[in-house]
N, C-alpha and C positions, 0 to 999 in steps of 0.2 A: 132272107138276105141279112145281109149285118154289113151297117152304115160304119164308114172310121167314126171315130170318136168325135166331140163337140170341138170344132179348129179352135185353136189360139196364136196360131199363127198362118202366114200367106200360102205356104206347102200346104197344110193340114184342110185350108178353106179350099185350096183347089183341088185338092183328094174328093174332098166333100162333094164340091162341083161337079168333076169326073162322074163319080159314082151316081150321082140323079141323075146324070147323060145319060150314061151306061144303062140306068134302070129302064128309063124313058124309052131308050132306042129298043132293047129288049122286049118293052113291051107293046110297042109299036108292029113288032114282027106277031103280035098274035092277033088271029080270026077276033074278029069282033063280036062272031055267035058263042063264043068260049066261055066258060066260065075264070074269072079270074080273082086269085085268092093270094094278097102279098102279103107275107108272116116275116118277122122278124125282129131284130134288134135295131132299131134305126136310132138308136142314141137322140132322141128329140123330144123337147118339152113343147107342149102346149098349153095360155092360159085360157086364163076366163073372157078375155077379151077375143081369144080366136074363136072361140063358140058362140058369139056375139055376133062378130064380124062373117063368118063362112058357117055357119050352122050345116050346110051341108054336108062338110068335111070332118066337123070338131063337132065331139059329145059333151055335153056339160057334165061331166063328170074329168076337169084337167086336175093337173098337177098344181102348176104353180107360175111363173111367169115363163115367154115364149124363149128358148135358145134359139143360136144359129142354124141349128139341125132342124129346128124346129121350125123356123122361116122356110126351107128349104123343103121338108116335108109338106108345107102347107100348101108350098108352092107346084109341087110336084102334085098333092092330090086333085087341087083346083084347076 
């Protein structure tokens, strides 16, 4: 997959929006015995404080602090 880029504006954040729907509902249609494997570009930072906060989701090995992609991402794995 390849996320639009990090919004700066209200278009670009509802592209963003869109696009995790679209993921979601996507992946909603698959067998839950599947194996499932999501690769991409998802344009999204994660920091040290989201491997804190959701350890389940985030490896301690981030970037640097969290973007909007990156909220959105979090939110999508959780």
């Amino acid at each position: 997959v390849y996320s639009p880029v990090n919004p700066t504006t209200k278009e670009m954040a509802d592209n963003s929006d869109k696009f995790y729907a679209d993921l979601q509902e996507t992946l909603d249609r698959v067998q839950r015995a599947d194996m499932l494997i999501i690769m991409g570009d998802l344009n999204a930072r994660l920091g040290c404080q989201e491997h804190l906060n959701a350890p389940q989701c985030v490896g301690p090995f981030t970037t640097d602090v969290q973007n909007e992609n990156g909220m959105r991402l979090l939110d999508f794995c959780l």
